[in-house]
C-alpha positions in Angstrom: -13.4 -8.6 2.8 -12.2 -7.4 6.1 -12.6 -9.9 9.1 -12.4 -8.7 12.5 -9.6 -8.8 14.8 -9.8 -12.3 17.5 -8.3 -12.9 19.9 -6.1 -16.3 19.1 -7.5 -19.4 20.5 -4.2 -20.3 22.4 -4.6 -17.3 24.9 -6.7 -17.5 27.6 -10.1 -16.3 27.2 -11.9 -16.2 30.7 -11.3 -13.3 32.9 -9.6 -15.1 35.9 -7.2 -17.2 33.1 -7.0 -14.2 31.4 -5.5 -12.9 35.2 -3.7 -15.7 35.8 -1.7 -15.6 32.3 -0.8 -11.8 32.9 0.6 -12.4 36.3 2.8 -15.4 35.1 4.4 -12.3 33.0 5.1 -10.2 35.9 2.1 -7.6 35.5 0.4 -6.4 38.2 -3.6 -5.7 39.0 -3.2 -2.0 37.3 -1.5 -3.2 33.8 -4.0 -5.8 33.6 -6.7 -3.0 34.0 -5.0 -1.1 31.4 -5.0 -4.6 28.8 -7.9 -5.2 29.5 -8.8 -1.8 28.4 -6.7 -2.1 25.0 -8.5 -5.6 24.1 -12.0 -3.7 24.5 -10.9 -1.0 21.8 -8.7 -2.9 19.7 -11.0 -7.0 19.8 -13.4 -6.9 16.9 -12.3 -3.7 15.1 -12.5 -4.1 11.2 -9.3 -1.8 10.8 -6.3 -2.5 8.1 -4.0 -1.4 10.2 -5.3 -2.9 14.0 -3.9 -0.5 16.6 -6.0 2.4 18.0 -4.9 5.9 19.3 -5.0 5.9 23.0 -4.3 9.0 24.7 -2.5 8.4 28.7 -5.1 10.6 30.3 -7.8 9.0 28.8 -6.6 5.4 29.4 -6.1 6.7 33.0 -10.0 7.7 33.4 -11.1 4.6 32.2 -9.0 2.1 33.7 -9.2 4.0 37.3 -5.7 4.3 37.7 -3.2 7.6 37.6 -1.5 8.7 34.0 2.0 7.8 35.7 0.3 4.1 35.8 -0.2 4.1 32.6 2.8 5.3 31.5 4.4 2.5 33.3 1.9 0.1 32.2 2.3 0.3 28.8 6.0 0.1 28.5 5.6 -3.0 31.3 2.9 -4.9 28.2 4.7 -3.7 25.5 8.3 -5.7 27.5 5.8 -8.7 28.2 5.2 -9.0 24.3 1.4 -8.1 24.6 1.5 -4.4 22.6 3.1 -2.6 20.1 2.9 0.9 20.0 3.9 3.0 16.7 4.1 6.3 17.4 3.2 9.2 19.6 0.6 11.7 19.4 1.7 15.5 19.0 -0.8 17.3 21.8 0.5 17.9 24.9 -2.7 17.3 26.8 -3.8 14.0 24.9 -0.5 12.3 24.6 -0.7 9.2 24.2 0.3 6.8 21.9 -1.1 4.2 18.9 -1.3 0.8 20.2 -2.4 -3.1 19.1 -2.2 -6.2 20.4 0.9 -8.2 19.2 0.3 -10.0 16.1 0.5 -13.4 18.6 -2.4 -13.2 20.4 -4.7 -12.8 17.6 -6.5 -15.7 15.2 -5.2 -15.7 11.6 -8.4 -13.8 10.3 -10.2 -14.9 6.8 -8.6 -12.7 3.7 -6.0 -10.8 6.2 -2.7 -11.5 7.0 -0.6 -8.6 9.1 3.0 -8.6 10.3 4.8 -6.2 12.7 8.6 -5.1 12.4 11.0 -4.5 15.4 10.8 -1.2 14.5 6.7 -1.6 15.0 6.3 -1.1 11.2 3.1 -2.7 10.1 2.9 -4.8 7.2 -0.8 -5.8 6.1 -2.1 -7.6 2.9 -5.6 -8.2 2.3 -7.0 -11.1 0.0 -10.3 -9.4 -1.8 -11.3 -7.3 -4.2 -10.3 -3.7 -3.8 -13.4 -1.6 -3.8 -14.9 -4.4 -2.0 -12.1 -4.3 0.5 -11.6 -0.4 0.8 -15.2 0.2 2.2 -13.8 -1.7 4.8 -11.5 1.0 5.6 -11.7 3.7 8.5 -11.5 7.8 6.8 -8.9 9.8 6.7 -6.3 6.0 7.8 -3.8 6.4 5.1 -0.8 9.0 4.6 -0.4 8.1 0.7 -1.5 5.9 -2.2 0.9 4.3 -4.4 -0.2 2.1 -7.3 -0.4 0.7 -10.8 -3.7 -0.6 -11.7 -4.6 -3.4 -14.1 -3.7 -2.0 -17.8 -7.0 -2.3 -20.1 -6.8 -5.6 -22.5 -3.3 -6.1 -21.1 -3.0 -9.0 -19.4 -5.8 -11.3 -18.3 -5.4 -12.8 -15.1 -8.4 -15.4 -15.0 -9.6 -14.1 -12.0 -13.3 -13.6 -11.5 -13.8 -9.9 -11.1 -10.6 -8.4 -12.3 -10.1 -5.0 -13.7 -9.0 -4.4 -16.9 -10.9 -7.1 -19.1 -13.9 -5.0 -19.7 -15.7 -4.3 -22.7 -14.7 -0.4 -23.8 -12.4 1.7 -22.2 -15.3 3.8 -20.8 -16.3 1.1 -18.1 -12.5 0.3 -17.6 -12.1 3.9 -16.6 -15.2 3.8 -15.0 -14.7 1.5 -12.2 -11.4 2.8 -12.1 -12.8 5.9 -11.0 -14.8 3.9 -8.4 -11.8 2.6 -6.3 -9.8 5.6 -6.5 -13.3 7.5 -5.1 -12.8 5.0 -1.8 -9.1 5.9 -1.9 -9.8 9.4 -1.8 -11.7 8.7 1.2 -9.6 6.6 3.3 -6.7 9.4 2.3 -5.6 11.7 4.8 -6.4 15.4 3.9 -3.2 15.9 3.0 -2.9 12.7 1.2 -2.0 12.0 -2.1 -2.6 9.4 -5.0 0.7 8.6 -7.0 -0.5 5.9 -10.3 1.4 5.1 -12.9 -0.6 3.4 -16.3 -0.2 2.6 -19.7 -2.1 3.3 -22.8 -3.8 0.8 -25.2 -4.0 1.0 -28.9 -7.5 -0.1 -30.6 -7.8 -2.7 -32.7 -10.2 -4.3 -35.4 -10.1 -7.6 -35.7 -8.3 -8.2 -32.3 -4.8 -8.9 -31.5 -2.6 -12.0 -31.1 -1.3 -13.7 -28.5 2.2 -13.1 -27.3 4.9 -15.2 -29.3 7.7 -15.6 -26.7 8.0 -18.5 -24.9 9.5 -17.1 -21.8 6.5 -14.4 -21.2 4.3 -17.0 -21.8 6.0 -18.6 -18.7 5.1 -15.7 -16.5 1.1 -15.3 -15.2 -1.0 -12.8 -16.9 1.2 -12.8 -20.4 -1.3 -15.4 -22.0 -3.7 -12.6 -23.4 -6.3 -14.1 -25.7 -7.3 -12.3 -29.1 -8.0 -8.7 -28.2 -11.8 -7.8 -28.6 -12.5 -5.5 -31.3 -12.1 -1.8 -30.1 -14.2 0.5 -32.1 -16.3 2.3 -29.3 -17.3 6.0 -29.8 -14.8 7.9 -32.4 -12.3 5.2 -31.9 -10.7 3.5 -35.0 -8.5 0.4 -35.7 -4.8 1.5 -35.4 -6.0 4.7 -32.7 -4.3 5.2 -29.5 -6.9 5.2 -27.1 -5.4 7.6 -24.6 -6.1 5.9 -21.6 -3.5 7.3 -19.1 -5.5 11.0 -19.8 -9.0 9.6 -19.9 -8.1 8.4 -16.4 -6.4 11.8 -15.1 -9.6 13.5 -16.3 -12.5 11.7 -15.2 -10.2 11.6 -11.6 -9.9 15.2 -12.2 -13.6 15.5 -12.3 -14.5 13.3 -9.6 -12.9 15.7 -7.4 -8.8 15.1 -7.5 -6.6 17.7 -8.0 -4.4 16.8 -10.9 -1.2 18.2 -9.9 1.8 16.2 -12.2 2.3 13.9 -15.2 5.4 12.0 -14.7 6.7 9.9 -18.0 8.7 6.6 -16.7 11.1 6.4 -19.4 11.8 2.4 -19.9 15.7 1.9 -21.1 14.9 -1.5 -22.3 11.8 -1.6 -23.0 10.1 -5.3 -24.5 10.4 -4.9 -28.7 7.3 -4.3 -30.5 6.3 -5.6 -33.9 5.5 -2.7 -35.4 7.3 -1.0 -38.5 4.7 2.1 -39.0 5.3 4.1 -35.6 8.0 4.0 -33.2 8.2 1.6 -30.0 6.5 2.9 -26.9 9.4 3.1 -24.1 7.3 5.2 -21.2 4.3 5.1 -19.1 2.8 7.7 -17.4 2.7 8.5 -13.7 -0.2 10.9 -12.2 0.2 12.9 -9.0 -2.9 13.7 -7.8 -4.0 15.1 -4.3 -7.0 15.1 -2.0 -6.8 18.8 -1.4 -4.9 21.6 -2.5 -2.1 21.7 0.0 -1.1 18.8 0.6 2.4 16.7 2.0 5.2 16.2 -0.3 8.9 16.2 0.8 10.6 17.5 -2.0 14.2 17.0 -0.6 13.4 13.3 -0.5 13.7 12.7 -4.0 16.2 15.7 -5.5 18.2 14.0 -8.3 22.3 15.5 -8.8 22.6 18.5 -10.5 26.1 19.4 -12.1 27.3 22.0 -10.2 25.8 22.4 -6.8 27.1 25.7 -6.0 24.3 27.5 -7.7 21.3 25.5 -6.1 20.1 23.3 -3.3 22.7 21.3 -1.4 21.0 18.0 -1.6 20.5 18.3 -5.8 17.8 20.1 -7.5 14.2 19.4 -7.6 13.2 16.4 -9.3 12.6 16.7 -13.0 9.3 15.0 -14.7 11.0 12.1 -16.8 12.2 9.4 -14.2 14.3 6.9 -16.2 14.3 3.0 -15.0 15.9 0.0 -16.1 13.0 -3.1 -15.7 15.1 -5.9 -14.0 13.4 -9.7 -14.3 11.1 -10.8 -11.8 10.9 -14.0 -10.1 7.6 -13.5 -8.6 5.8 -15.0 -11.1 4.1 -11.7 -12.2 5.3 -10.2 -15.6 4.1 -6.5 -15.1 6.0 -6.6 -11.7 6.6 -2.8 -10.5 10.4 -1.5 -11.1 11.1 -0.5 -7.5 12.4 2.6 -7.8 9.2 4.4 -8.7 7.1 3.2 -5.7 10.1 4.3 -3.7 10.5 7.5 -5.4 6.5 8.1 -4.7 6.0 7.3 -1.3 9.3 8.8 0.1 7.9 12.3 -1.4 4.2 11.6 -0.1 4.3 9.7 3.3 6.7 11.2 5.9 8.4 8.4 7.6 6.3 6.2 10.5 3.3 6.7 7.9 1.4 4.3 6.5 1.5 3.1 2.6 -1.9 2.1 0.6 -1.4 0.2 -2.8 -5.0 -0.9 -3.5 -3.8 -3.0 -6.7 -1.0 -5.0 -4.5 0.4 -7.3 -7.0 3.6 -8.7 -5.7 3.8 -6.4 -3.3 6.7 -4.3 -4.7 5.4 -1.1 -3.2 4.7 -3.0 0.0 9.0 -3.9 0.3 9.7 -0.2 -0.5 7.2 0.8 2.3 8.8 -1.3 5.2 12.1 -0.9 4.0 12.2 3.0 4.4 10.5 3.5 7.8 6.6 3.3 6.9 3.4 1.2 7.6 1.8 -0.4 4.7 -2.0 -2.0 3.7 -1.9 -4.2 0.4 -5.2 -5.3 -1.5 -4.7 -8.3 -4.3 -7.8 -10.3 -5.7 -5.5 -13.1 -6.7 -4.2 -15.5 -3.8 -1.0 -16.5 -5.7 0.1 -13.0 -5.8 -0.9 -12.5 -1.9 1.4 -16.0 -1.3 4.0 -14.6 -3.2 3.9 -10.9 -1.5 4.1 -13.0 2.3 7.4 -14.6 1.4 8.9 -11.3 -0.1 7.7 -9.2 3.1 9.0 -11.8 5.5 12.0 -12.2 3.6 12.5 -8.2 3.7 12.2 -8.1 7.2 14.5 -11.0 8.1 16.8 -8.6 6.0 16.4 -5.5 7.8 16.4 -7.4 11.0 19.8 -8.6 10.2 21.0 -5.4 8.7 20.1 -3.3 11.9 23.1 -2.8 14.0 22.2 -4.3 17.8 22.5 -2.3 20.7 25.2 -2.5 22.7 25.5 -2.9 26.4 
């Protein structure tokens, strides 16, 4: 669950050490009015990403000072180390901009842990389940959703709680449907919900555990004997169709089912089977929250052969997206191939927006987020995974930092 944001024991909490502190940093009386004001709105908030939208006029009514003030103000706390602010607002009359407190002033909180770019990208993981955890969430908070949810009998985490271990594909789809509900809502209007799954094939007498050595190495490849699968019309041998039973109960809750995109897998993992032929592709849904809705289709043209007949930057992406799976060292054997969260959130979140991947994993999605311009929230139910995803963010951003040129002068 969500904690709320606190202040960090090591800054002052009285009023007149508060004063005292912010003076030692070169503020004066009317950008300690205006801090003052930011820890009131921002101190206790349960919000995934922990910055509020402030608009100057407003700040200026409040605090009892002119909007020039605050103006000055804010760039004067944001210099001292004390803000961030992310962007601006696009009305005239209510500009203003989206501020928090720097990560530095504020208590590690239980289950959350949040990390701020130069560039004042936000990069926020929470430890919980991910209903649970979404319900937490503000409306309307999130530019896109980008995600790939437990596959059902896949892999068995041993985590209490997890999705994907349930009895028939009915309930797996089921609860499923539950999440993506609290997605839709956290969404913006024009938000949409990119998830790429797998299919299952029903058994009888219940499969075997994986032979390899080296998967069984990785966490979540030791699947015990899959439960008989004979629910409903299903018989040993069927493909259960997940992947579609999924785009049409989200259909019905609602979604507007606007793509199906097949991953083609170049090397695809051998499969034992001499009867059909080897799966090589998963399926990822585009779905949206309403019927227009954002999507930057120059983002993502692939080349075309000759140019001169079509648009300058390629033509528009096809529906087969080949990848190349590349071995993880995270641990996790059903790591995301980064090229398809990258692909997905670069057509649905403009940049400065902010990422969801309610299924976080290692935080694949996450790296792609930060890495081209945006904000992201992660939700894992399995601290390894959230260790693992800290080191790769903090690692990512020690990279861009380094990459960036500096200023000069």
């Amino acid at each position: 669950m969500a904690s709320a944001l606190r202040l960090s024991p090591h800054f002052p909490q009285g009023p007149s050490q508060q004063r005292t502190f912010l003076l030692s940093k070169g503020l004066n009386d009317s950008d300690i009015q205006v801090f003052r004001l930011i820890l009131q709105k921002t101190v206790g908030r349960h919000e995934p990403v922990p910055t509020v939208a402030l608009s100057f006029n407003d700040v200026a009514t409040m605090a009892g000072v002119s909007r020039p003030t605050v103006i000055r103000s804010f760039k004067r706390l944001k210099a001292a180390k004390l803000i961030h602010t992310t962007r601006k607002t696009e009305d005239h009359y209510h500009a203003g901009q989206q501020v928090g407190l720097c990560p530095e002033l504020l208590a590690p909180a239980i289950g959350v842990r949040s990390w701020r770019c130069d560039t004042n990208q936000i990069f926020t993981i929470h430890c919980g389940d991910a209903l649970e955890v979404l319900k937490t969430f503000p409306n309307e908070s999130v530019n896109c959703c980008v995600t790939s949810p437990p596959y059902f009998l896949k892999r068995n985490y041993d985590m209490d709680g997890q999705i994907g271990q349930e009895d028939t594909p009915q309930q797996f789809i089921s609860r499923l449907v539950e999440v993506f509900r609290e997605v839709c809502r956290v969404l913006r209007n024009d938000g949409t919900l990119w998830v790429t799954i797998d299919d299952t094939y029903a058994t009888s007498s219940g499969g075997n555990v994986t032979k390899s050595k080296m998967q069984q190495n990785n966490q979540g490849t030791n699947l015990p004997s899959r439960r008989p699968q004979r629910s409903g019309d299903l018989k040993s041998k069927d493909l259960i169709g997940i992947p579609w039973m999924l785009a049409f109960a989200l259909r019905a809750d609602g979604w507007y089912l606007r793509s199906d995109i097949i991953v083609h897998k170049v090397n695809t993992f051998p499969e034992s089977v001499a009867d059909r032929p080897t799966t090589s592709h998963e399926h990822i849904f585009l779905l949206s929250k309403s019927p227009k809705y954002y999507y930057d289709a120059d983002a993502i043209r692939e080349p075309q052969r000759d140019n001169l007949n079509g648009h300058y930057l390629g033509r528009n992406r096809r529906t087969v997206w080949t990848v190349t799976a590349k071995p993880s060292s995270t641990g996790h054997y059903a790591t995301f191939p980064p090229q398809i969260p990258e692909t997905c959130l670069l057509a649905g979140s403009p940049e400065g927006g902010v990422v969801l991947d309610p299924f976080n994993g290692t935080g694949t999605t996450g790296i792609m987020a930060i890495k081209h311009g945006r904000s992201y929230i992660g939700v894992e139910l399995n601290p390894h995974y959230v260790d693992i995803t800290t080191k790769r963010c903090k690692a990512e951003m020690k990279n861009l930092s380094k990459s960036r040129p500096k200023a000069s002068g």
